[in-house]
ChimeraX commands (.cxc) that place a marker at each C-alpha (Angstrom):
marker #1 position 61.91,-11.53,-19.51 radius 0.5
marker #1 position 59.34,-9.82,-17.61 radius 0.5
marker #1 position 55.21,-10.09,-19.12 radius 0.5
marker #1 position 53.80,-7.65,-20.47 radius 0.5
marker #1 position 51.17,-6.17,-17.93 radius 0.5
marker #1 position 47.54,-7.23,-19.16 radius 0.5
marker #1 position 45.37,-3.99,-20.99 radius 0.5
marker #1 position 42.91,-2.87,-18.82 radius 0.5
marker #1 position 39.42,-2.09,-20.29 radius 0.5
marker #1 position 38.19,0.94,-19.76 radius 0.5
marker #1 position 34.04,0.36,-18.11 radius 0.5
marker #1 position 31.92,3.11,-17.94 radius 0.5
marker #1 position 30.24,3.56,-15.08 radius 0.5
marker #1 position 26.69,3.09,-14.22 radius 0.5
marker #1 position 24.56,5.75,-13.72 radius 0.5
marker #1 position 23.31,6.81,-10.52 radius 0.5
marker #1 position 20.37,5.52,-9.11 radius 0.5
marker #1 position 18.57,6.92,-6.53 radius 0.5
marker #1 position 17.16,4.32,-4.16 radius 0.5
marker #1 position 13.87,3.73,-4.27 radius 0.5
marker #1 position 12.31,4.43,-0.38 radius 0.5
marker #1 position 10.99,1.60,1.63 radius 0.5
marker #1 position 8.06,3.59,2.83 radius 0.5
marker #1 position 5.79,5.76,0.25 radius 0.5
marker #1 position 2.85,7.67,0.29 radius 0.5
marker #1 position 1.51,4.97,-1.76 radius 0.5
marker #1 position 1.95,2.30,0.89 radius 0.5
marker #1 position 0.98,4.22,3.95 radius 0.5
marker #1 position -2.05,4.96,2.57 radius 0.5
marker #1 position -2.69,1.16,1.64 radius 0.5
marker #1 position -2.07,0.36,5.16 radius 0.5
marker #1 position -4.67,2.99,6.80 radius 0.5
marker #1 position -6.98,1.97,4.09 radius 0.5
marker #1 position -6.76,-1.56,5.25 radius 0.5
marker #1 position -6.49,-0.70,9.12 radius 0.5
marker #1 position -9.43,1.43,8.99 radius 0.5
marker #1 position -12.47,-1.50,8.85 radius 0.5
marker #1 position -10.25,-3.27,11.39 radius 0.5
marker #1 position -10.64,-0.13,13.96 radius 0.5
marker #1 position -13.93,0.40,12.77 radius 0.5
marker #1 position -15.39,-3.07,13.97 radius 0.5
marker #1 position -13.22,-3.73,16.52 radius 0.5
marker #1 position -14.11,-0.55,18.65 radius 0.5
marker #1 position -17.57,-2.17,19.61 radius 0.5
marker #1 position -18.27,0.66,21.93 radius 0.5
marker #1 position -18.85,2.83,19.12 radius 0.5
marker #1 position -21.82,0.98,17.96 radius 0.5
marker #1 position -22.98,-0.94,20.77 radius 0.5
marker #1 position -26.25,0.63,20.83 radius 0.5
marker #1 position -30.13,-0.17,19.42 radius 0.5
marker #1 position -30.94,3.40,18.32 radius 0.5
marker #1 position -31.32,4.71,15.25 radius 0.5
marker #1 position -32.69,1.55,13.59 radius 0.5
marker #1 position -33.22,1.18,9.95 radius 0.5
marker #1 position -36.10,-0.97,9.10 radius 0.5
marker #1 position -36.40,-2.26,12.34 radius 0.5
marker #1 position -32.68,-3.64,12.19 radius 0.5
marker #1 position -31.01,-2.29,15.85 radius 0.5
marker #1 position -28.11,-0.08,14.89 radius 0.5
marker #1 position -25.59,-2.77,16.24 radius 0.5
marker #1 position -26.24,-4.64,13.23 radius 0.5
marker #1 position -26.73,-2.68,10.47 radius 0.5
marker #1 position -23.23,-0.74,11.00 radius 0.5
marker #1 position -21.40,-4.37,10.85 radius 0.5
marker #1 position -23.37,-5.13,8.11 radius 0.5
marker #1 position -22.45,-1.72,6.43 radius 0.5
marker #1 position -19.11,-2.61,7.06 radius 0.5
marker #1 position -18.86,-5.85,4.79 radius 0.5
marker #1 position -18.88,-3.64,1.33 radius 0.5
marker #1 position -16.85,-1.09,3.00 radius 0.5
marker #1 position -14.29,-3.46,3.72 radius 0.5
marker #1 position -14.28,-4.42,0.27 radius 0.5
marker #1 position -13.97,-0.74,-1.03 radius 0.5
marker #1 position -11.14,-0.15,1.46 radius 0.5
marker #1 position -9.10,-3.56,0.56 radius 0.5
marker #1 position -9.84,-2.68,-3.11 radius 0.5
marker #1 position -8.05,0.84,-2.59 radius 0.5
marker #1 position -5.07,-0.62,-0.66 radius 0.5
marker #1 position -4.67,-3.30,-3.64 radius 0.5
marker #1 position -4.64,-0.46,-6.21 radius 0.5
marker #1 position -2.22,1.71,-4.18 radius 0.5
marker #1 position 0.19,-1.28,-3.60 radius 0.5
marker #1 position 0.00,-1.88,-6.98 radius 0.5
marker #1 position 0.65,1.31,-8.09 radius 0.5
marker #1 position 3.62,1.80,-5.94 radius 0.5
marker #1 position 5.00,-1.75,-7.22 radius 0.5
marker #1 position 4.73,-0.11,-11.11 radius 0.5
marker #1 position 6.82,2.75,-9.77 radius 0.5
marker #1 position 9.60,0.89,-8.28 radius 0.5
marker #1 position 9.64,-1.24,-11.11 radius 0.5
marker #1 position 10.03,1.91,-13.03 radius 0.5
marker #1 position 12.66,3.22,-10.73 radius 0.5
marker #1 position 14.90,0.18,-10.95 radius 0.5
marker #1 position 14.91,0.72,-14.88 radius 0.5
marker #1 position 15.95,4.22,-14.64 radius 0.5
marker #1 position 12.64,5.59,-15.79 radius 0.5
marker #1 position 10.64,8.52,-14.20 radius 0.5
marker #1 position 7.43,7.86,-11.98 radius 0.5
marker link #1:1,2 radius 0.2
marker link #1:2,3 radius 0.2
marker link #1:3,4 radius 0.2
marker link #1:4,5 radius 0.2
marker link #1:5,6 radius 0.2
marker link #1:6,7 radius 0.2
marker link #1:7,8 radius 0.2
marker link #1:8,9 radius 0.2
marker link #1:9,10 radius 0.2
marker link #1:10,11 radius 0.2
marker link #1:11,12 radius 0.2
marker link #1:12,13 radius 0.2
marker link #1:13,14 radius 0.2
marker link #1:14,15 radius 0.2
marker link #1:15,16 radius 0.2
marker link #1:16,17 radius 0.2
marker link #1:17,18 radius 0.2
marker link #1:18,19 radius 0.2
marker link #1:19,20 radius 0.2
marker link #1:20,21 radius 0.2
marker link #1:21,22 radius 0.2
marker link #1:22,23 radius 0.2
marker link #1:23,24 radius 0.2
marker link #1:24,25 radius 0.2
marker link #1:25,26 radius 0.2
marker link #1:26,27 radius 0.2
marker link #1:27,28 radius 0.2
marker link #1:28,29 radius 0.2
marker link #1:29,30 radius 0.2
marker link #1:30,31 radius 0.2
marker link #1:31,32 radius 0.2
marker link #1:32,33 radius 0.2
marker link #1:33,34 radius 0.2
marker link #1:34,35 radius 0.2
marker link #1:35,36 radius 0.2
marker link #1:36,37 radius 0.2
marker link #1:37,38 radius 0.2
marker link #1:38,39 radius 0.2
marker link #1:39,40 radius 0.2
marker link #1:40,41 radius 0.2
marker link #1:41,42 radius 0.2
marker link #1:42,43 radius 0.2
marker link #1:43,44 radius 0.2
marker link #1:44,45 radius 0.2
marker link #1:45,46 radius 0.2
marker link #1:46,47 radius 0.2
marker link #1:47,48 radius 0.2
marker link #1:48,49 radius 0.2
marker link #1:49,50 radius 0.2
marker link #1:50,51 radius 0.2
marker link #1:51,52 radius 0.2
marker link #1:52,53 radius 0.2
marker link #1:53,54 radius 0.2
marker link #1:54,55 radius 0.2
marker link #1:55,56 radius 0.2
marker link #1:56,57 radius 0.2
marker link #1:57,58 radius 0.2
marker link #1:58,59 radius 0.2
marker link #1:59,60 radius 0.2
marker link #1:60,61 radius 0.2
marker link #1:61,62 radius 0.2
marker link #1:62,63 radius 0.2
marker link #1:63,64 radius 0.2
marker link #1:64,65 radius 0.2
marker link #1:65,66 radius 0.2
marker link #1:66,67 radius 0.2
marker link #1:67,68 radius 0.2
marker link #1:68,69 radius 0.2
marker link #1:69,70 radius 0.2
marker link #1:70,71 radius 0.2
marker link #1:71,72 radius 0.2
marker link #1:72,73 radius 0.2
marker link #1:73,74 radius 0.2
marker link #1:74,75 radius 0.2
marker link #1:75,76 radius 0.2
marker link #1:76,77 radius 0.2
marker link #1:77,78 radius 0.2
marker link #1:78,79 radius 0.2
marker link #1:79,80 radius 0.2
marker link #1:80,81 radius 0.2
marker link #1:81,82 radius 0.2
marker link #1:82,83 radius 0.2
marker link #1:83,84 radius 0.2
marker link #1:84,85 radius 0.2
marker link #1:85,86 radius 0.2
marker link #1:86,87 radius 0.2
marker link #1:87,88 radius 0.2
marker link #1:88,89 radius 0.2
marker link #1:89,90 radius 0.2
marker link #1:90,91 radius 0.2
marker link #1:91,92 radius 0.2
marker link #1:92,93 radius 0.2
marker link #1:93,94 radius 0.2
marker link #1:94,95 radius 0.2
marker link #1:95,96 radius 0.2
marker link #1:96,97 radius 0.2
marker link #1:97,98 radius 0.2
view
């Protein structure tokens, strides 16, 4: 005598999820924020140059030395952008809004 056939549950399906993107306006902007000091010091023509001084200081050096806290301020935006976007996607994967 032949089995009965085994019940199949019925399983809802999951909601949809739209994917989250691999590249956001979050993350481009961390990147130019963090490419920008890089351009900035490494296109020494800019800046190669005595005039204007400050405080005697040749302009050479006081624009690098400008650009150590702007560096900082830059890397300190990309970290908050990055993490920002990571908060989102995080969000995203649970369903929730941005």
């Amino acid at each position: 005598m032949p089995s009965d056939p085994p019940a199949v549950e019925r399983v809802m399906p999951e909601p949809a999820r739209t994917p989250v993107p691999a590249v956001t306006p979050e993350r481009v902007l961390a990147g130019l924020a963090l490419l920008v000091p890089i351009v900035a010091i490494l296109w020494v023509s800019s800046y190669d140059k005595k005039d204007p001084a400050v405080a005697g200081m040749p302009f050479f050096y006081w624009y690098q030395l400008l650009w150590v806290p702007l560096s900082a301020v830059f890397t300190v935006a990309a970290y908050l952008l990055i993490n920002r976007d990571e908060k989102a996607r995080k969000a995203a994967r649970k369903g929730g809004a941005r």
